[in-house]
N, C-alpha and C positions, 0 to 999 in steps of 0.2 A: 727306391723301395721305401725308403725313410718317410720322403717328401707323401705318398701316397697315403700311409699308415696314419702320419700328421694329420692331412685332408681328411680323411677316415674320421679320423676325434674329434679333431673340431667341428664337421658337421654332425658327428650324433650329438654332442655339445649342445650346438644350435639347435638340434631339433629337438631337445629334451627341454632345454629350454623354452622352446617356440611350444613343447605340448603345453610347460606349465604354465606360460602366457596366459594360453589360450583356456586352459581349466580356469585361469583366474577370473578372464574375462565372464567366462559362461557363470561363474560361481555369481560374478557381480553382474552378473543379466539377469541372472535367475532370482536374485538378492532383491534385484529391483524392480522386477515384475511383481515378484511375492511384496512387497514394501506399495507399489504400485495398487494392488488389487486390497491390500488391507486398509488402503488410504481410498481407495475410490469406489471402493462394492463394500466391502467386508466394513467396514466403517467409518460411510460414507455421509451419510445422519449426523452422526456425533462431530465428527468433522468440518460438516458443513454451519451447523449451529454455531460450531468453535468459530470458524473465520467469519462467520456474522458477525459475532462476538466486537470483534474488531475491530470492524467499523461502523456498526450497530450499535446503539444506544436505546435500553428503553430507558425513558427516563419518567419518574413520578413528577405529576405539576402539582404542586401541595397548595392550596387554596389560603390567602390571608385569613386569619383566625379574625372574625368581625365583635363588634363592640355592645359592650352591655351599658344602660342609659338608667336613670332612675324614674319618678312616673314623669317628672317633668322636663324632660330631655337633656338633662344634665350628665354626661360622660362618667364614669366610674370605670371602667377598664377602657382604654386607649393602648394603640399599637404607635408607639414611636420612631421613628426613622433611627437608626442608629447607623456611623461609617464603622468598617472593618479598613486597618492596614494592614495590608500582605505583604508580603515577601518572597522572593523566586529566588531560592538560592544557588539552584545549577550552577556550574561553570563559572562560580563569581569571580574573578583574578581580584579585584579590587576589594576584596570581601573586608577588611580591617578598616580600610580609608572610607566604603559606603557606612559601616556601621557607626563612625565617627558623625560621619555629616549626620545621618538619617535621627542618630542620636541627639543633634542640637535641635534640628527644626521640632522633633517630634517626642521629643522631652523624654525620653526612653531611660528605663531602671536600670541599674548594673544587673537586676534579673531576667529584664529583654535581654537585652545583650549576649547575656550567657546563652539563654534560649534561641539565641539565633546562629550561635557558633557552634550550637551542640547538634542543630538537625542541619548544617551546612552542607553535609555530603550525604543527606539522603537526597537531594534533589527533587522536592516538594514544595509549595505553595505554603507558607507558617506566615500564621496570625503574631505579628507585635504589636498590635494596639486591636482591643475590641470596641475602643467606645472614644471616637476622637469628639474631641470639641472642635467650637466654632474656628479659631486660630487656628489650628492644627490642621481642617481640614483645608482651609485657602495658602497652608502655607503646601500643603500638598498640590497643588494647581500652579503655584507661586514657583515651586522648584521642580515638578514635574519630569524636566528636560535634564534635569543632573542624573535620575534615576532609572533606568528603563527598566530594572524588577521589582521597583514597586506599584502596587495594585493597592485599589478602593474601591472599596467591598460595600453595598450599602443592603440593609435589612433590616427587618423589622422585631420589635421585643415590644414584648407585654410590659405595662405599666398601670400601675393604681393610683391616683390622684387623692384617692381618700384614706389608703392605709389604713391605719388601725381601726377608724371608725365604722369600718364595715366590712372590715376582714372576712369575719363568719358568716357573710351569708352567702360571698363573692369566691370564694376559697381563691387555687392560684391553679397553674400547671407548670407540669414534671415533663421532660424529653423520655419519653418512654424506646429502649430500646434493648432487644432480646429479652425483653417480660423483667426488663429493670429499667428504674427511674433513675433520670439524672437531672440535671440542672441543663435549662434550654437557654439560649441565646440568642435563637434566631427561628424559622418558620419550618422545622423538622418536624418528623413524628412526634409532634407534641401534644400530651392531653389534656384535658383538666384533672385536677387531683381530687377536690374538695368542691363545694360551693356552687352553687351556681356553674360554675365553671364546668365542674363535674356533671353535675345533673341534666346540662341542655348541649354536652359537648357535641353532641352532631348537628344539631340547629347552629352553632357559631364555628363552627370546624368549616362545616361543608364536607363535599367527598372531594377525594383527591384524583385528579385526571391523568392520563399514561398515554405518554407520547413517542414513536419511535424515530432518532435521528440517523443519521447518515454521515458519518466523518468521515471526506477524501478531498482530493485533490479538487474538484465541485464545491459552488457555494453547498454548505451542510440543508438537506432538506429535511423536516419534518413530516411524521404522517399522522395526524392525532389516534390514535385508536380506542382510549375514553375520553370525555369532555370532562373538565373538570367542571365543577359545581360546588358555587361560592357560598361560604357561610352567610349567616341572615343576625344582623341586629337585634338585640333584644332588649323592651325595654320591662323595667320591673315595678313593681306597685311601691315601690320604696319611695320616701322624699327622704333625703337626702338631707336635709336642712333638719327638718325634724329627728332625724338618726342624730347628724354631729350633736345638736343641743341634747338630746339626755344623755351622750355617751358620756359627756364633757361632767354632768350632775354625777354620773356614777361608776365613772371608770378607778374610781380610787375602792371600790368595793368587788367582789365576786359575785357577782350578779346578770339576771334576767329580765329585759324588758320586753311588751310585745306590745303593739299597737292594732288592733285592727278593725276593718268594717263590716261589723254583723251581718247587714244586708246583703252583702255580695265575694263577704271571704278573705277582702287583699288587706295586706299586710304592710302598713305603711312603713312601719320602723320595727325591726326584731336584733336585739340586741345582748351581745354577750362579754361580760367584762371579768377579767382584764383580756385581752384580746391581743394581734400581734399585728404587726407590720408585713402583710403579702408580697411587698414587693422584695423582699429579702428569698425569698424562693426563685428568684427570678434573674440570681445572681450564683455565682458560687460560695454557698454555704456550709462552712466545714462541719465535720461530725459533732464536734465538741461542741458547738452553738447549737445545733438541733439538739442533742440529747437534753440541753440546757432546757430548751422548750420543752421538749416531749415530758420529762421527769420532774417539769416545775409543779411543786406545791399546789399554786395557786391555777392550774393547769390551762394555760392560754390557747393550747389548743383544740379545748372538747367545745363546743359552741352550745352551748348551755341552755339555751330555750329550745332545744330539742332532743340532748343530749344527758341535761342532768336530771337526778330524779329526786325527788322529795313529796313528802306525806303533804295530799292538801290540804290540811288544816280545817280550820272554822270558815274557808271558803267554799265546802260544801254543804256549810248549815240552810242556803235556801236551798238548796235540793233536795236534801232531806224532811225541808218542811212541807215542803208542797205534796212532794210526795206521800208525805203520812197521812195529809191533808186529801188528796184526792184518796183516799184508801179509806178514808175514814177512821183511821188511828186516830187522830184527835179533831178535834170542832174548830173551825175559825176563830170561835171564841174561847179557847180554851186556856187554861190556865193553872199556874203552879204557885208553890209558897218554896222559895229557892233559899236555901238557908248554908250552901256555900257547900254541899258535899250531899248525896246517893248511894243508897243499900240497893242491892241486887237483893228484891225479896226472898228471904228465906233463906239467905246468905249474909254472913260478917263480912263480905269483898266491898269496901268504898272507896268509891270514886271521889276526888277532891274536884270543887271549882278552881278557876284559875283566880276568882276574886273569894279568899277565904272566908270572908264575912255572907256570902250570899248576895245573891241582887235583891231578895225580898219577892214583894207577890209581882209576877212577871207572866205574862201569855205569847204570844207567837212572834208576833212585831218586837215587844219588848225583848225578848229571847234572842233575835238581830241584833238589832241593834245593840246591845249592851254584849253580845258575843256569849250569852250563857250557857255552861258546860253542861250544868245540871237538868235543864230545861233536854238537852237534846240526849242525856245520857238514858232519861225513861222514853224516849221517842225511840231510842235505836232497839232497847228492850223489847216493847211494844212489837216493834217491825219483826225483829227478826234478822238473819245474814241471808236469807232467801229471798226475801222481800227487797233488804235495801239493794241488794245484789241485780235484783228484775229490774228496779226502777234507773238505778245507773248504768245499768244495758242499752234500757231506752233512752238515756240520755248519749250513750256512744263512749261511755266511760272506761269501755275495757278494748276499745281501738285504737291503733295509730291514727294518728289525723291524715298520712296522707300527703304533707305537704310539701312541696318540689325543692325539695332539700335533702342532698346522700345522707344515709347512716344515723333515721328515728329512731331514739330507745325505746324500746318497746314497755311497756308500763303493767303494773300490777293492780288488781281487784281481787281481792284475796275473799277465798271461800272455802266451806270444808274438804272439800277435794284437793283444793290449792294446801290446805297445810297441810294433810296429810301423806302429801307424794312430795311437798318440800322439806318436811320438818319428822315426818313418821307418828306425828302428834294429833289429837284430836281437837278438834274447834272446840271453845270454852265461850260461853254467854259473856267474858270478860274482853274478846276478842271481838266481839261485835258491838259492845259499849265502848272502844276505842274507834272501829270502824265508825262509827254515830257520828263522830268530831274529827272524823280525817286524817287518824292517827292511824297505830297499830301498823301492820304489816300491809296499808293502802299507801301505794307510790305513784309517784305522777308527773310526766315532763311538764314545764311550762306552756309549752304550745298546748299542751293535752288542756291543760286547766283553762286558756283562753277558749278553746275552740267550745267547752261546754257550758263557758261562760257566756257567749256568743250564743248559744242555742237557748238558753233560758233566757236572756236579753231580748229574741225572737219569737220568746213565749213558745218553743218548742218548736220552732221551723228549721231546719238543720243546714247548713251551706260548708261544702267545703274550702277550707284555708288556702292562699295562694301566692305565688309571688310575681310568675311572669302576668304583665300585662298586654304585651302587643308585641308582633314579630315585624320586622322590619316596617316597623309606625304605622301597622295597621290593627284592627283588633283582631282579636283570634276566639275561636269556638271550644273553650276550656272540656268540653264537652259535659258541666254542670245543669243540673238544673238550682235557677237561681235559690228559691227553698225550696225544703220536703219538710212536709211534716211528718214527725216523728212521735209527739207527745200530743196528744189530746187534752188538755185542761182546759175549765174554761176562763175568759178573762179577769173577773171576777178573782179567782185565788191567784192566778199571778199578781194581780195589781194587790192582793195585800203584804205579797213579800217584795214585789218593788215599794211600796210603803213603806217596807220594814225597810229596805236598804238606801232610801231616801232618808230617812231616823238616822242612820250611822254617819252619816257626812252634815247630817243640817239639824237635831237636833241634840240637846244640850249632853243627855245622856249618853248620844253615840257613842263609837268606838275612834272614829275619825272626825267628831265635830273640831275640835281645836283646829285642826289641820283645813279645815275651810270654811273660816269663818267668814263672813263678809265677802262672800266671793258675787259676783256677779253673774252666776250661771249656777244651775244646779244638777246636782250625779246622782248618780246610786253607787252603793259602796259596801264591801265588804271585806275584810281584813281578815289575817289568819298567822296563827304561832306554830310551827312544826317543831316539839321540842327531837332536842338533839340526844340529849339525856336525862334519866330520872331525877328530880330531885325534891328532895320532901321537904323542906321549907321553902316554898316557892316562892313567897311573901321577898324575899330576902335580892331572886333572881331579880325581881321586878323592880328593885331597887338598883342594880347593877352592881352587884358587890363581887358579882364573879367575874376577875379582870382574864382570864385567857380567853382569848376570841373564837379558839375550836371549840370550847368549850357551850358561847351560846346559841342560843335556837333561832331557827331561820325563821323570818319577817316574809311577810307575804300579804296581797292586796289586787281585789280587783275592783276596779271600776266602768261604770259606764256614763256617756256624758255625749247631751246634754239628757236631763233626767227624760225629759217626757219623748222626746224624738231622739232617742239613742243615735248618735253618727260615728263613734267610736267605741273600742273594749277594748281596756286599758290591764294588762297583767305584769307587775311588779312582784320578785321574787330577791330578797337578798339572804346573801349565808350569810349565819350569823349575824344577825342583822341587829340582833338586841330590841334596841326598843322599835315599838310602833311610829310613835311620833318621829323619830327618823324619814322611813319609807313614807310616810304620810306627807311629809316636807317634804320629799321628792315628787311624787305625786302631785304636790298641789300644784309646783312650778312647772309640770307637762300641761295638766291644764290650763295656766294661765296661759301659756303660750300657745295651745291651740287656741283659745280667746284672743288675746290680743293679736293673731295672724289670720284672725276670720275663718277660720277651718271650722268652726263650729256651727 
């Protein structure tokens, strides 16, 4: 009876058992059918993407960034071959005794080092050398067989050959990544920042092509699904030779130089001093060095013939002559008794000359050439701010130029609307007797004052400025027309203000005769004082007695050369420049050296 009762228990035992088995089982069927159906129907898409993922690769093929040439195919940005040493630190057992060796052959910091002990157990591929030399790398092939996780890495970096001397036109590139710049090292998302570089970035980028691979147990196959498309060469109207020699005359000042060919736009040499070294962008630059730049004084990184602004001076007295001249404000022959200072009729407001004594009896040519204040102070009277306003319309005076360069400051021509929505003030007859001589509240880039320099050099046929000359060595279709005209004069009155400016450089009175005497070639020229501040014995500035250097007025000078076949237009701009004969001495020795190099 016992024995049965037993049997009894222990099988409902078992079978209570055997049901809860059997719920578990069903529990874990139904578990995994449900587990099943959300992986295979229910999300199936997402899943399937995922295990792509895996052994799926898209991968970007990022096109070699191609090279910029000067006009005569001399190199200024190059991609240099640079080695990378890697390092696989998985699973190192020997990790202490390889960082020993690796250390001797490959000259390593007690900084590597640390850095290679510090990402030990992430188990990733770590850079300790980004830039091996020539020893280094043979001693790499040399011991090879000692190391089996180390890797060499080869790629490419941008490099400038000319540095400072042509930083600003060339700019540099930044690793651009999540809409922030960093410092590049190698063929990434990298752009141009500045320059050149900036301005033609998808002509020397190219586009980047998208490939997808296949990682398994198979050779790995590719399936191209974009092509890539290679960057394109570019060469530029620059000479190079002619850049180094003036930077070399005026890198110890703050200044503007610009070179160009009237007939057709290009721009041989544009120059901005003091200037920097690009290839330092191209490296890891700490913060502390940039701020040093960005916040310097003398500010190396604004590029100045497009960038800074200053009053053009008495380098718009032939425009304003001609201009009166076609208007019939005054007569070809027309003339003054200059006796060093001008009344606004019917007003006590006078205008001082900048020569106190007066130039004496003087007319248009003579008024050039000798730079006379007085002479243009009753011309601007005469005109009016409406008038001189139409005519430097027509000349392009209140435009950008336009030229293939980031980040033109845009320039002022000041008129009565312009003060009164800048200042609340109304325009004064004394406001356009400043305007007359290039002063007052008229501002103006260097490139700006070339380009309309260039248009009256052309007696009025307009051509826009440029830098690229030819894409990968062929020409290109700028899509310019060579000139337009814009001004109607006829030859006759140009050629008495090229007369006039012919006087400034070759006769005795000029403003620039010292400055070329004896020269073997002849210009036209015209020189200009933007002062900086008031000062009422001027007599005194002109003597240099005011020794702080913010203190004096910027120096400025255009010419053209040779006088009768214009082949160049020459814009010289220094801060603070003080005296004339200075910038005149720089001047002379650009044109002798396009003399003596036959460029003329």
């Amino acid at each position: 009876m016992k024995k049965k009762k037993y049997f009894s228990l222990v099988k409902k035992i078992f079978l209570n058992r055997l049901i809860i088995i059997i719920i578990i089982i069903l529990i874990a069927i139904i578990f995994t059918i449900l587990n099943i159906y959300n992986l295979q129907i229910k999300n199936f898409k997402k899943n399937f993407i995922l295990s792509q993922k895996n052994f799926i690769k898209i991968i970007n093929n990022i096109p070699d960034r191609n090279n910029i040439f000067d006009r005569n195919n001399i190199p200024l940005s190059i991609n240099k071959y640079i080695y990378k040493l890697k390092f696989f630190t998985c699973k190192q057992n020997n990790l202490e005794n390889d960082i020993l060796e690796i250390k001797k052959i490959f000259f390593l910091t007690d900084k590597d080092t640390k850095y290679i002990i510090e990402n030990y157990k992430k188990c990733k591929e770590i850079i300790i050398k980004k830039s091996l030399n020539f020893t280094e790398i043979n001693n790499f092939f040399k011991f090879k067989y000692k190391f089996k996780n180390l890797i060499l890495e080869q790629s490419l970096k941008r490099y400038y050959p000319y540095k400072n001397y042509i930083s600003n036109i060339l700019g540099y590139i930044f690793y651009k990544k999540n809409n922030k710049y960093q410092i590049i090292f190698d063929k990434k998302n990298y752009i141009g920042y500045e320059g050149i570089e900036k301005f033609y970035e998808i002509i020397l980028k190219g586009k980047t092509g998208i490939k997808k691979t296949k990682f398994d147990i198979n050779p790995n196959k590719s399936i191209l699904l974009k092509p890539i498309k290679n960057g394109k060469n570019i060469l530029l109207t620059i000479d190079i030779n002619l850049q180094k020699f003036i930077y070399k005359l005026i890198n110890k000042n703050e200044s503007s130089v610009i070179v160009s060919i009237p007939k057709n736009g290009e721009i041989i040499s544009i120059i901005s001093t003091p200037n920097y070294n690009n290839n330092i962008f191209l490296n890891k630059i700490s913060e502390i060095k940039f701020n040093k730049l960005q916040n310097s004084y003398y500010n190396p990184l604004i590029n100045r013939p497009i960038q800074a602004i200053y009053p053009p001076a008495s380098t718009v007295k032939p425009y304003i002559s001609i201009s009166s001249i076609q208007d019939k404000i005054i007569k070809l022959n027309s003339s003054i008794i200059d006796k060093g200072w001008w009344k606004i009729p019917k007003l006590k407001k006078t205008f001082y000359d900048w020569k106190r004594r007066g130039h004496g009896f003087i007319n248009i040519k003579k008024s050039i050439e000798e730079s006379s204040d007085t002479f243009f102070y009753k011309i601007s009277y005469k005109m009016g701010i409406n008038n001189i306003e139409k005519w430097m319309k027509d000349f392009n005076y209140n435009l950008l130029t336009k030229i293939d360069l980031p980040n033109e400051k845009s320039i002022t021509f000041p008129n009565k609307k312009w003060k009164k929505k800048n200042y609340n003030n109304p325009w004064y007859i004394g406001d356009t007797i400043s305007v007359g001589i290039g002063q007052g509240y008229w501002i103006s880039t260097p490139i700006q004052m070339n380009k309309i320099f260039s248009t009256f050099i052309n007696q009025g046929f307009f051509v826009n400025q440029h830098i690229l000359k030819k894409i990968n060595y062929k020409n290109i279709n700028l899509n310019l027309k060579n000139l337009t005209k814009i001004i109607k004069i006829n030859k006759k009155k140009w050629y008495l203000i090229k007369k006039a400016m012919y006087g400034v450089a070759h006769n005795k009175n000029g403003t620039a005769y010292k400055n070329f005497i004896k020269t073997k070639y002849k210009i036209g020229a015209k020189s200009g004082t933007a002062q900086v501040f008031s000062l009422k014995n001027y007599s005194k500035y002109l003597k240099s007695e005011i020794k702080d250097k913010k203190l004096k007025d910027h120096t400025m000078m255009n010419i053209y050369i040779p006088y009768k076949k214009p082949k160049f237009a020459i814009t010289i701009i220094l801060e603070h420049g003080g005296y004339k004969d200075k910038i005149g001495n720089i001047m002379r020795k650009i044109t002798d050296y396009l003399f003596k190099n036959n460029l003329l």
